[in-house]
KEKE-3310 file (N, C-alpha, C; in steps of 0.2 Angstrom, whole numbers, plus 5000, padded with zeros to 4 digits):
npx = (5073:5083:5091:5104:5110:5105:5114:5128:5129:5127:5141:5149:5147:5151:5165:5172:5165:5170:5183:5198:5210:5217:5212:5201:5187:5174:5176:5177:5161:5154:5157:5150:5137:5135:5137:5125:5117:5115:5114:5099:5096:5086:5090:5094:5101:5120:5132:5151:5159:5178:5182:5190:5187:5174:5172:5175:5171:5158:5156:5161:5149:5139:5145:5154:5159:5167:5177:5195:5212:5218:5211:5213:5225:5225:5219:5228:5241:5234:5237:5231:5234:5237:5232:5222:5214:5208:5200:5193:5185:5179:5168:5162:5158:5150:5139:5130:5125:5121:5112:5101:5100:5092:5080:5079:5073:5062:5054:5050:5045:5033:5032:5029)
npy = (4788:4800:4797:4799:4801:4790:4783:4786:4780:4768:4766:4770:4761:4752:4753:4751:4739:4730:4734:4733:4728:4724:4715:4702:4704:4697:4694:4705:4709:4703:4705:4720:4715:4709:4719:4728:4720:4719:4734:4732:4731:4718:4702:4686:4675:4674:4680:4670:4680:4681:4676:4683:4695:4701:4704:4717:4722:4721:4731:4743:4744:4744:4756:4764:4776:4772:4764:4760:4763:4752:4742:4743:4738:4727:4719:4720:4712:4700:4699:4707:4719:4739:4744:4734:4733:4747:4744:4734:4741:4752:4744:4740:4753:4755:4747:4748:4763:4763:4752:4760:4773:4767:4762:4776:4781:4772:4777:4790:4786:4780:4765:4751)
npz = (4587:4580:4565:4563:4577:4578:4569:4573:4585:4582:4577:4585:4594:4588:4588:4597:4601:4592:4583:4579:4592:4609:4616:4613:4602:4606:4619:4624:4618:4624:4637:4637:4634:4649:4656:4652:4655:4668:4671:4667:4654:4646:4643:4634:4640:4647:4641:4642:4653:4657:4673:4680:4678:4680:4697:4692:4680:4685:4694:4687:4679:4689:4696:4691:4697:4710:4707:4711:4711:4714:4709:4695:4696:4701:4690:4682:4690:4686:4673:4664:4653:4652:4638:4638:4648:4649:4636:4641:4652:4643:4635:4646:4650:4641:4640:4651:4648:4636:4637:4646:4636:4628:4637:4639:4630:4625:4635:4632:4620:4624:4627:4637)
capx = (5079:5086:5094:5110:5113:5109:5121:5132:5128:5129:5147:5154:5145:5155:5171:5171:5167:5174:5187:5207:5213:5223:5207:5197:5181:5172:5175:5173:5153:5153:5157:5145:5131:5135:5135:5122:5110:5116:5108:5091:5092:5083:5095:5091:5108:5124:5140:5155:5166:5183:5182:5194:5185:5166:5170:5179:5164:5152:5157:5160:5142:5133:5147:5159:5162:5169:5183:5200:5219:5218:5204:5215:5231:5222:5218:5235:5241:5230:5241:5231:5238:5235:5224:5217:5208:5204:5195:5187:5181:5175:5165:5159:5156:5146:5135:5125:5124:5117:5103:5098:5098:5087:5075:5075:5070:5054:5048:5048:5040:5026:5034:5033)
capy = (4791:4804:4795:4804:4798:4780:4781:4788:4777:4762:4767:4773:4751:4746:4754:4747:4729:4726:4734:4729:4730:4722:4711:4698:4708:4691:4696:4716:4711:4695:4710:4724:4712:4707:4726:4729:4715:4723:4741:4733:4727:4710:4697:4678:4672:4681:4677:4670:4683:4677:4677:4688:4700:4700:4712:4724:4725:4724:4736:4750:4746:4749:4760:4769:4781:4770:4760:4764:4763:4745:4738:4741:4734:4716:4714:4719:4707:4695:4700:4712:4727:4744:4744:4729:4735:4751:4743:4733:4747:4756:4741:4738:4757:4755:4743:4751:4766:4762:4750:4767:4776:4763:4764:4781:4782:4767:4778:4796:4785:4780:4760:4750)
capz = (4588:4573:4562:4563:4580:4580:4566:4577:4591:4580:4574:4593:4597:4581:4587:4604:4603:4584:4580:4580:4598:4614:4619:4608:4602:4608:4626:4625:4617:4632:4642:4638:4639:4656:4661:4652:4659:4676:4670:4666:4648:4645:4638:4633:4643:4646:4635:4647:4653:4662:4680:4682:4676:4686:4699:4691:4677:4689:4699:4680:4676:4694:4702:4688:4705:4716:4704:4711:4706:4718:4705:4691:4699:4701:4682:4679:4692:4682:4666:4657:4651:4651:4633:4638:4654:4645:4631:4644:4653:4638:4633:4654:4654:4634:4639:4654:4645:4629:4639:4649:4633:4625:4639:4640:4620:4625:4638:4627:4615:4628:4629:4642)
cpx = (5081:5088:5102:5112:5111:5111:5126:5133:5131:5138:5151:5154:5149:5163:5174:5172:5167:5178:5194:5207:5216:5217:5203:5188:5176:5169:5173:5165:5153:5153:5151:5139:5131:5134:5130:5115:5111:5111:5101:5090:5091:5088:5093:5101:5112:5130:5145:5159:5171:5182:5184:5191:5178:5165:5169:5173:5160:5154:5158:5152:5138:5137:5154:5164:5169:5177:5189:5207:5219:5214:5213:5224:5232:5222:5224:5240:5237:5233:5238:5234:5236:5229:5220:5211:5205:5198:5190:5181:5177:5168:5160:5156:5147:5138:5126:5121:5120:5108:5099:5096:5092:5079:5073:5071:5061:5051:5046:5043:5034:5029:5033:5037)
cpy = (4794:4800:4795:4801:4791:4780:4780:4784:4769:4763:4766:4762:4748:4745:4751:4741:4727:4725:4732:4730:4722:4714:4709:4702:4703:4693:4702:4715:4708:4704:4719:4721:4712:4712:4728:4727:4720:4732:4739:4731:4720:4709:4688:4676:4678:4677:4676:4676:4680:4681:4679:4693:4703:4706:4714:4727:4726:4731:4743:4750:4748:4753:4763:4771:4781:4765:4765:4762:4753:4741:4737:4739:4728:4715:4717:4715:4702:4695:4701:4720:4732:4747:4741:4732:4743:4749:4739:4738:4752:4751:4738:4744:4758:4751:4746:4759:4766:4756:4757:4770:4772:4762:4770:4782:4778:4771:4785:4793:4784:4769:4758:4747)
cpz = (4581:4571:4562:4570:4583:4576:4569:4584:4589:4577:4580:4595:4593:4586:4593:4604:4597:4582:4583:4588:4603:4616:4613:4611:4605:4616:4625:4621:4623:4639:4642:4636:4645:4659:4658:4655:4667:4678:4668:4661:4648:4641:4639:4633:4642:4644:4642:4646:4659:4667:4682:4682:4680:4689:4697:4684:4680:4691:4693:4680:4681:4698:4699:4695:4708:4713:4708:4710:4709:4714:4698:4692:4698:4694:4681:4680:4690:4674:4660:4657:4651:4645:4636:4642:4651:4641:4637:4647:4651:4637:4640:4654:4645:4636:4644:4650:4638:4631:4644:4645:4627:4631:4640:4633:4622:4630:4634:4621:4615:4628:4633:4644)
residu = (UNK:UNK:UNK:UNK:UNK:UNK:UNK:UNK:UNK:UNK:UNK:UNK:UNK:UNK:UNK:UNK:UNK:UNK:UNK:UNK:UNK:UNK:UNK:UNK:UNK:UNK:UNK:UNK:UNK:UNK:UNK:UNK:UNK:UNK:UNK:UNK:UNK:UNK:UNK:UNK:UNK:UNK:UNK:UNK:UNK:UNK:UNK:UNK:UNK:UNK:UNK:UNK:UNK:UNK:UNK:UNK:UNK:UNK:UNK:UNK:UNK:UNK:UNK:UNK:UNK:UNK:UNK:UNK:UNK:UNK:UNK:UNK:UNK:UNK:UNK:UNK:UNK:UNK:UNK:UNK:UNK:UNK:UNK:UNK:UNK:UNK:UNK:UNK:UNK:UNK:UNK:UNK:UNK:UNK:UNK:UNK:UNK:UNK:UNK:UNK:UNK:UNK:UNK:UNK:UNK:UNK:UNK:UNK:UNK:UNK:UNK:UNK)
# end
C-alpha cells in the first residue's frame, strides 16, 4: 500500500479504538476484532465483548443494511448512549472494512 495511505489508515484505526470518547477503547478494539473475524480476518482468539452488544455488531459487520432504529433502541434500553453506540458502530463498522481491505491488498499482491 502507498505509504500515504496506511498512514492515513493507521491514523482513521488510531482515531477509532484509542482515542478519548464515551466507551472504554478496550471494548471499541474487543469490538472491531469480533467484526473483523466475522469478515474473514484470522485471529488467535476473540477479545470479550459485552453481551449486550453480539447482535447488534454482528449484524454491522455482516448486514450494515439491515440495522434499524429498533436495533439502536435496545442498546439504549441497555443504557448506552447515543455516542456510545456511535463509536461502537464506527469501531463494528472499522473492523470488516479494514480486514476486506487487507485482503484485497494480498490478492493485488498475488498472496494467498
Amino acid at each position: 500500500m502507498d505509504q500515504r495511505y496506511e498512514d492515513k489508515t493507521r491514523s482513521l484505526t488510531e482515531a477509532v479504538l484509542n482515542s478519548p470518547g464515551e466507551t472504554d477503547p478496550a471494548v471499541r478494539r474487543a469490538v472491531e476484532v469480533r467484526a473483523a473475524a466475522l469478515a474473514g480476518r484470522p485471529t488467535e482468539g476473540t477479545p470479550e465483548v459485552p453481551q449486550a452488544l453480539h447482535s447488534y455488531i454482528d449484524k454491522v459487520a455482516l448486514y450494515a443494511y439491515k440495522t434499524t432504529d429498533d436495533d439502536i433502541q435496545t442498546l439504549r434500553a441497555e443504557g448506552y448512549s447515543e455516542d456510545a453506540i456511535f463509536e461502537l458502530t464506527l469501531s463494528a463498522a472499522l473492523g470488516p472494512g479494514l480486514a476486506r481491505l487487507e485482503r484485497g491488498l494480498a490478492a493485488l499482491r498475488g498472496d494467498k
